[in-house]
C-alpha positions in Angstrom: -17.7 -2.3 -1.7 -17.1 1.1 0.1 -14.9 3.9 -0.7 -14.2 5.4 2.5 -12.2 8.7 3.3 -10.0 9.9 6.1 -9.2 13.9 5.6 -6.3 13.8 8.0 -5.7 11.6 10.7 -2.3 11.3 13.3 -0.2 8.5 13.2 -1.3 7.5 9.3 2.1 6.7 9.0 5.4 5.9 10.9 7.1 9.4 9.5 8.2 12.4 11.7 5.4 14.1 10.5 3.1 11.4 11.1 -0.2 12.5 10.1 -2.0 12.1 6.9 -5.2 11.3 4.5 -6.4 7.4 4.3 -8.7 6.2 1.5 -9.5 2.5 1.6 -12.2 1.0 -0.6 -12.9 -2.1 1.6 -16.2 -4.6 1.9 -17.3 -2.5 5.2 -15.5 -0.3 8.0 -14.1 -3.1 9.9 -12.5 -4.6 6.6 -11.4 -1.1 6.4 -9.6 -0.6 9.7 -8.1 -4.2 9.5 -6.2 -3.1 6.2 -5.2 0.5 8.2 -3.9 -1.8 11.1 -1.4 -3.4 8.7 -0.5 -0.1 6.6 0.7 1.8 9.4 2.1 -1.0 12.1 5.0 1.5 11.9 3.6 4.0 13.7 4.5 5.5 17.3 0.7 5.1 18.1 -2.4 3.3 16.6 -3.8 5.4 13.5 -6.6 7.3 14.4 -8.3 6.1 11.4 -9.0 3.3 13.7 -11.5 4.9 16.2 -12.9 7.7 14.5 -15.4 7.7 11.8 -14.8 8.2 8.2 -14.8 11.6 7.0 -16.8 10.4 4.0 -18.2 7.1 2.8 -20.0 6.0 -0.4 -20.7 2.7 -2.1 -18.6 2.3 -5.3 -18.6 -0.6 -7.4 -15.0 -1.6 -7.2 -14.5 -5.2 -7.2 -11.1 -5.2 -5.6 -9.8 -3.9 -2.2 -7.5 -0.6 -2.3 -5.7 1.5 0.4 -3.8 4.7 0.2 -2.1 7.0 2.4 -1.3 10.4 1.8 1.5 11.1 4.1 1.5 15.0 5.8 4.5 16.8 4.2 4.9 18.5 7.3 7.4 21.8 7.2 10.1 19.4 5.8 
């Protein structure tokens, strides 16, 4: 498995402020993007997680797949 790390990307989640950090430990980065695709469907636009590389990326013995999304707080 592969931890991989998404600083901040736009449209991570369907919010006002719709930017955010993604962390997905996943098999590889198209396992990873597939599980983004269904996290943020809600979106106004596809996630940018989708076409831009991985601000960091490290194997990690996790035997399970895991996805997070750390929604921008905005000015809210």
């Amino acid at each position: 498995m592969t931890l991989f790390v998404w600083n901040y990307v736009d449209y991570a989640t369907g919010n006002w402020h719709a930017g955010g950090g993604i962390v997905v430990i996943a098999h590889d980065i198209e396992r990873a993007r597939a599980l983004i695709a269904l996290e943020t469907s809600d979106a106004e636009k596809p996630c940018e997680a989708l076409s831009t590389p991985p601000d960091f990326e490290c194997a990690c013995s996790c035997e399970r797949e895991y996805i997070a999304i750390h929604p921008d707080a905005g000015c809210c």
